[in-house]
C-alpha positions in Angstrom: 53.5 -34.2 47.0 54.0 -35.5 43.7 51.1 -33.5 41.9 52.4 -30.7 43.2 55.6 -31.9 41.6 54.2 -32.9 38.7 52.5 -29.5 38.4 55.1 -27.4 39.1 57.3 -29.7 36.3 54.4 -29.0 33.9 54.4 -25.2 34.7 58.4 -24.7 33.9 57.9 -26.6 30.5 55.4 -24.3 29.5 57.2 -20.7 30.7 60.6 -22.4 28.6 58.5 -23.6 25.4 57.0 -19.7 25.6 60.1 -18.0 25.7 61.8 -20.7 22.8 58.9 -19.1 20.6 58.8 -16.2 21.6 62.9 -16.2 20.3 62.2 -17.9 17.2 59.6 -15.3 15.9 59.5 -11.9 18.0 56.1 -9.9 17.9 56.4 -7.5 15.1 55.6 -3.5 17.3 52.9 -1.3 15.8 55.0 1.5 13.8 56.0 4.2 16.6 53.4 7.4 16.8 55.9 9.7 16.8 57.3 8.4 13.4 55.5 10.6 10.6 55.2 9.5 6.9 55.2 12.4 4.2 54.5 11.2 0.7 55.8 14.0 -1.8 54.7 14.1 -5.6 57.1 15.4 -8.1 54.1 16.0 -10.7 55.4 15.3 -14.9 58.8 13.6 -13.0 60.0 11.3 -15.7 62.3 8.7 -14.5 65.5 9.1 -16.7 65.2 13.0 -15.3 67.3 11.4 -12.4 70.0 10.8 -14.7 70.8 14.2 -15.9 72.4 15.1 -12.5 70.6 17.9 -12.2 68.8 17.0 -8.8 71.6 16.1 -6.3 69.2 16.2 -3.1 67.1 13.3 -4.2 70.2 11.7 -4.9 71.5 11.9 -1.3 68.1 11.0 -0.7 68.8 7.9 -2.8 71.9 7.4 -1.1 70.6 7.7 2.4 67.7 5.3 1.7 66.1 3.4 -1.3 65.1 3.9 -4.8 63.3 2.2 -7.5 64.9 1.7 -11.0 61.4 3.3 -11.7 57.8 3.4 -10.9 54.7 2.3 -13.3 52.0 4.4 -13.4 48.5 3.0 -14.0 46.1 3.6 -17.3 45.8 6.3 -18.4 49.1 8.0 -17.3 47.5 11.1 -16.0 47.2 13.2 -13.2 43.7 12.7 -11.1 44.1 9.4 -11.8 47.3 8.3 -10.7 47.8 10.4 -8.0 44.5 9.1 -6.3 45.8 5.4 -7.4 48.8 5.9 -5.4 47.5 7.0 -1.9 44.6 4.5 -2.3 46.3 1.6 -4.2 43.1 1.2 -6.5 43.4 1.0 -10.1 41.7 4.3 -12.3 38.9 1.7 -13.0 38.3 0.5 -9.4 38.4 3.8 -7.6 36.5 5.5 -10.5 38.9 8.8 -11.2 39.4 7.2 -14.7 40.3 10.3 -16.4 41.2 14.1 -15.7 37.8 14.7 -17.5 35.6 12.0 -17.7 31.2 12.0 -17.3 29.0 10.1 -15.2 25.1 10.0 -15.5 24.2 10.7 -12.1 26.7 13.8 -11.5 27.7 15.2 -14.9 31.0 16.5 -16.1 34.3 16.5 -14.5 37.4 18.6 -15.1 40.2 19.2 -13.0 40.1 22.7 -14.0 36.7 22.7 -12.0 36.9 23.2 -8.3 33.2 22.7 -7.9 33.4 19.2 -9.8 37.0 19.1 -7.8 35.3 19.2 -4.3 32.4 17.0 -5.2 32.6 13.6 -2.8 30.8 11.9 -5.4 33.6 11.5 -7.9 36.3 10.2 -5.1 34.3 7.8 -2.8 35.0 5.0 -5.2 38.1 5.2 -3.2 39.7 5.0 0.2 42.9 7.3 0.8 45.5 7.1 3.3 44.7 10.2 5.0 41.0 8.7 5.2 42.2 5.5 6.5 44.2 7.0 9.2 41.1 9.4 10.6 39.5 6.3 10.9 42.2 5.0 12.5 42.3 7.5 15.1 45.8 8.8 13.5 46.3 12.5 12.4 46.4 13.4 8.6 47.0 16.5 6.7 47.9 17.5 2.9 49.1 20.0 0.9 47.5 20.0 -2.7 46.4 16.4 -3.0 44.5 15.5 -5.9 41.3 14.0 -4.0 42.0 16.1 -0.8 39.6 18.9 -1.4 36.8 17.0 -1.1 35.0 15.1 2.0 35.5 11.5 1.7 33.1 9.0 3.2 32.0 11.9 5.1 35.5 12.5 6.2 38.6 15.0 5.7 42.3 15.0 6.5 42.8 17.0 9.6 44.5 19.9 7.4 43.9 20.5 3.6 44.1 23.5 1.3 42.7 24.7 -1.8 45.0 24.2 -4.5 47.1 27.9 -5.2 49.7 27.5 -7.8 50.8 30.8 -6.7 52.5 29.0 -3.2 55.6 28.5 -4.1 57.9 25.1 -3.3 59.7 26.8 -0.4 56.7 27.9 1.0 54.5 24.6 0.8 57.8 23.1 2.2 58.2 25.7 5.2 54.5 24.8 5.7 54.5 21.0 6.3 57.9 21.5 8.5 55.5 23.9 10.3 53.4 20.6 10.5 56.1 18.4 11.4 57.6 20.9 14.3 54.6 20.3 16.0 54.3 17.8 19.0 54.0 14.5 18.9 51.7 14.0 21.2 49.6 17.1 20.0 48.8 17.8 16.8 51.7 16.9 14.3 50.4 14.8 11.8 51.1 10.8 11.6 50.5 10.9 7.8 50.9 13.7 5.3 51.2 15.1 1.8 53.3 17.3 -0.4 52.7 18.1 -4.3 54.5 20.7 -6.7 53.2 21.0 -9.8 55.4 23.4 -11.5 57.9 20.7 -13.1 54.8 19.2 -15.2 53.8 22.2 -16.5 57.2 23.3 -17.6 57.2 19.8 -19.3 54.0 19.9 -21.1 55.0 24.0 -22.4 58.4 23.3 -23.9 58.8 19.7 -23.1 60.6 17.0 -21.5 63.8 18.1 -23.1 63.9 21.7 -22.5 66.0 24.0 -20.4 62.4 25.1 -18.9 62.3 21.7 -17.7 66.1 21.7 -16.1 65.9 25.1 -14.3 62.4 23.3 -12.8 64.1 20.1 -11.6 66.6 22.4 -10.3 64.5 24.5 -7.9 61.9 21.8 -7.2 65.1 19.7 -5.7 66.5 22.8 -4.1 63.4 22.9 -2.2 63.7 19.2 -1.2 67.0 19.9 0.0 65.1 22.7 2.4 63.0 19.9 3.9 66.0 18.0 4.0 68.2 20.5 5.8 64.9 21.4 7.6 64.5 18.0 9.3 68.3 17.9 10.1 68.4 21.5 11.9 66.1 20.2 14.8 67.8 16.3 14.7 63.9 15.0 12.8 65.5 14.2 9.8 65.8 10.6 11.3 62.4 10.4 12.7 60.8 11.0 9.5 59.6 8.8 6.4 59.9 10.5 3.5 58.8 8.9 0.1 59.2 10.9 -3.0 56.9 9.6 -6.2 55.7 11.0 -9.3 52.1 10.1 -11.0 53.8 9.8 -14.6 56.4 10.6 -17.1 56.9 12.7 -20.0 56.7 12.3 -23.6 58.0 14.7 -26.8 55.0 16.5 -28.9 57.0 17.3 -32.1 55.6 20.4 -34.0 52.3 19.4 -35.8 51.7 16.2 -34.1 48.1 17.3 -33.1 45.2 16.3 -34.5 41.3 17.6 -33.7 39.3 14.8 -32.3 36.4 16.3 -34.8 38.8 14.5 -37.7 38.4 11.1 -35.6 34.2 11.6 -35.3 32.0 13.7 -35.7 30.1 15.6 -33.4 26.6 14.2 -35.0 28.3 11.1 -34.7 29.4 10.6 -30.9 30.1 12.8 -27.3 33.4 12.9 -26.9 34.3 12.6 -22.8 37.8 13.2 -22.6 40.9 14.8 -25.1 44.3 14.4 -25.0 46.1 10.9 -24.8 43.0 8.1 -24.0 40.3 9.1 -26.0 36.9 8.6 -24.5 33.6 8.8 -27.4 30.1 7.9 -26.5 28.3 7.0 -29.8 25.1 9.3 -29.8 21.7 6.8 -30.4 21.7 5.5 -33.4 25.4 6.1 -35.0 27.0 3.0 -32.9 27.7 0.5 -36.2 28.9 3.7 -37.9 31.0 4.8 -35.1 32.2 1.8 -34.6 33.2 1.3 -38.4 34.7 4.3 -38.1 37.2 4.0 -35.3 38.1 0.2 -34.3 41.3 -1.2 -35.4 44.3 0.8 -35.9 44.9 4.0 -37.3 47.7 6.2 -38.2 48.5 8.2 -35.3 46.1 6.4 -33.0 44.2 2.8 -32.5 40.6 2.7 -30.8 39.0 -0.5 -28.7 35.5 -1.0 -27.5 35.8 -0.6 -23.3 35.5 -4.4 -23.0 38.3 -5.4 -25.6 40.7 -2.7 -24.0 44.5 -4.1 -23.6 44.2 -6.5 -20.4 47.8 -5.4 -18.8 45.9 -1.7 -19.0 43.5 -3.3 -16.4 40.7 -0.4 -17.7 37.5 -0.6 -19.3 34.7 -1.9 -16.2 34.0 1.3 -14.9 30.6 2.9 -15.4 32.8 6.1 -16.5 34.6 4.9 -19.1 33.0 5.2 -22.4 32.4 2.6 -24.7 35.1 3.5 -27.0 38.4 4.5 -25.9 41.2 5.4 -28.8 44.6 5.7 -27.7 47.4 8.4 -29.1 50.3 7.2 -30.1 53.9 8.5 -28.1 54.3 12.2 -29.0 50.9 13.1 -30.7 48.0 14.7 -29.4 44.4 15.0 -30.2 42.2 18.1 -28.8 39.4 20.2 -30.0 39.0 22.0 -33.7 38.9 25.0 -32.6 41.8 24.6 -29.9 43.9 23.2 -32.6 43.1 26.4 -35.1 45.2 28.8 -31.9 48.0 26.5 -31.5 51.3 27.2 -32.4 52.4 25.4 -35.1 56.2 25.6 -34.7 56.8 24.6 -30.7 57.6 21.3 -29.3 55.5 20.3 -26.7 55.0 17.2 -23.6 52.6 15.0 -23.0 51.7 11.8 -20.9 48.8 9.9 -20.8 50.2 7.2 -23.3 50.9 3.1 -23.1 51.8 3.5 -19.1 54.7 0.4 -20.8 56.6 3.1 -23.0 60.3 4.5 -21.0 58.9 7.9 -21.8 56.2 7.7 -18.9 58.0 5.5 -15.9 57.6 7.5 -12.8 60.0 7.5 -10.0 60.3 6.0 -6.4 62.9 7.7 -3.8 62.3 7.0 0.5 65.1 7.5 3.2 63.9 6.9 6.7 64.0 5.0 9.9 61.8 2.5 8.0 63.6 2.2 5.0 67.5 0.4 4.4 70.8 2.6 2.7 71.5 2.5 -0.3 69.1 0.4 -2.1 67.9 -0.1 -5.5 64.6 -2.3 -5.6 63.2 -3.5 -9.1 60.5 -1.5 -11.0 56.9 -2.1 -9.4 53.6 -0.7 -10.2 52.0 2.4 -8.3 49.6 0.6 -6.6 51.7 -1.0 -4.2 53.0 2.3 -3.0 49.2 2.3 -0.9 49.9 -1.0 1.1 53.5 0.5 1.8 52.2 4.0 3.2 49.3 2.0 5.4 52.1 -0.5 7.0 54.2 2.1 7.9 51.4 4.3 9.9 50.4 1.0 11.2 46.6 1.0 10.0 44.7 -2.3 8.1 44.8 -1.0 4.7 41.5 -1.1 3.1 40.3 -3.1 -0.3 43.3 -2.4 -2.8 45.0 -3.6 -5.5 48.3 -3.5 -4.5 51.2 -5.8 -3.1 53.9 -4.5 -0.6 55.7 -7.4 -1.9 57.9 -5.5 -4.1 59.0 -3.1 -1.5 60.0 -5.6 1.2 63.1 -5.6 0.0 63.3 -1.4 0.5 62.7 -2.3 4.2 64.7 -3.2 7.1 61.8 -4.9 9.0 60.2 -7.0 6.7 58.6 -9.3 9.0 54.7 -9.7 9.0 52.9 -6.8 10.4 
């Protein structure tokens, strides 16, 4: 009688100490399946853009949800490789897109402009997206112009992708993914997906970051996130959805004349040159490294130049197979491109660029979410874009692969912040 006693006794302390812990730290649930994410880029958005009123749907976005005071893009402030840094949360030199043209031994040139060298798995499995993570996961995926998503991945591809076709406008890549998001839950509506417009950037780099090009393209690229806004809201979603807004860089002035050829900086007997622009790639040809070298280290007027190893460490670049041994950095608002480019080139037009010092104002990118996941009204502190990667992979509830990231920064844009 008493060991049954004593058993029964033991039994009850053990059912109250479960539920006392239970209390003091409740199991964090898997984010809900029929909770979508949509990660949108705003492609050239420079951060103080937000200030000129011109965009008041990403402001009631704000409003509704969090913002960042801005975003850092990784080196080199470009397109390829920021975008793919932000849906995989690997720097440019650990995923390997280290350029928007760049060379590798094994496959040969890349350009963005290339849809063969676009499409090639070989440049992008350095990497491991979102949209990858979550086939593997079991989850839907699907994007809509994603830098990285016209190619197979680890032998993989989001459930939907296009080819990239400037000519589809903003309302209709936005009617397109609300086509997506209409779909059932339980069916075939994606858990994870993407959105890009593109036509803001090139406004910016034709008549630049100051230009009333660039205000009638904030304008109608915020009309149409006011469509997916108003959208969502027609069929009671827009509370069901995630939606982060980001952009890969900035924007920077090109005054008239600010170009130089990159045949001034070396000579074509002298070195390959990889990459024009902003971040200067040049391979010395055998025999010419001293006198390469000579010529370019140190700094310069309009530009400085590093071997790969002695890069800037807060640039985190120069270990990657693909980046040449040379890099040379333009200074803010000049550019350095080809002789013969540079002899059809207006003379008298201001210009944009990015792909300078990701540290300068002029290239802070821009961090907007409003969702169930996310709090009202809340400003977090500037962060890097590799943490937006271990973000996206929390809320589709996956294990986020090898990254570089830290959610860290964005707990505070969360209103569940315990421990997934």
């Amino acid at each position: 009688m008493r060991s049954t006693f004593s058993a029964a006794r033991a039994a009850l302390l053990a059912f109250v100490f479960l539920l006392s812990a239970c209390a003091a730290s409740p199991r964090r649930e898997p984010p809900p399946a029929d909770t979508p994410v949509l990660l949108i880029s705003i492609d050239g958005f420079r951060a103080s853009y937000f200030e000129l009123g011109l965009t008041p749907n990403l402001e009631r976005m704000a409003r509704d949800g969090v913002r960042a005071q801005w975003m850092s893009p990784s080196y080199p402030s470009l397109t390829f490789p920021n975008h793919y840094t932000l849906v995989t949360g690997l720097r440019p030199d650990h995923h390997g897109v280290i350029h928007n043209s760049m060379s590798d031994a094994a496959i040969g040139k890349f350009k963005v402009a290339d849809r063969d060298a676009v499409g090639d798995t070989r440049w992008w499995n350095g990497g491991e997206p979102i949209w990858i993570g979550a086939q593997k996961a079991g989850l839907r995926s699907a994007t809509l112009f994603w830098p990285g998503s016209e190619a197979p991945i680890h032998g993989l591809r989001p459930n939907r992708w296009r080819l990239f076709d400037a000519k589809i406008d903003e309302n209709a890549r936005v009617d397109e993914v609300l086509g997506w998001l209409g779909e059932p839950a339980a069916g075939t509506r994606p858990h994870v997906a993407t959105l890009y417009f593109d036509a803001l950037d090139h406004e910016g780099h034709d008549h630049g970051p100051d230009s009333a090009e660039v205000r009638v393209a904030l304008q109608r690229i915020d009309a149409a996130i006011g469509r997916l806004l108003d959208g969502l809201a027609a069929r009671g979603q827009l509370e069901q959805v995630n939606l982060i807004v980001v952009s890969d860089h900035g924007m920077a002035e090109v005054a008239p004349g600010h170009r130089i050829a990159v045949e001034d900086m070396v000579t074509v007997k002298q070195a390959v040159v990889t990459s024009v622009g902003q971040s200067i790639g040049i391979a010395p040809n055998p025999g010419h490294e001293a006198d390469v070298e000579k010529r370019l280290l140190g700094a310069h007027d309009t530009y400085d130049c590093w071997r790969k190893s002695e890069l800037p460490a807060r640039w985190r670049y120069g270990t990657h197979p693909r980046v040449p041994p040379i890099v040379c950095q333009m200074h803010e608002g000049w550019d350095a491109i080809e002789a013969e480019k540079l002899k059809t080139a207006r003379k008298d037009e201001t210009r944009g660029s990015h792909g300078y010092d990701p540290a300068l104002a002029s290239m802070r990118a821009i961090f907007v979410a409003r969702g169930p996941a996310f709090k009202r009204g809340a400003t977090v502190a500037p962060f890097d874009n590799v943490d937006v990667y271990p973000l996206l992979a929390r809320l589709i509830g996956i294990k986020p692969a090898k990254n570089d990231g830290d959610i860290t920064p964005l707990l505070p844009a969360l209103r569940d912040t315990a421990a997934p």
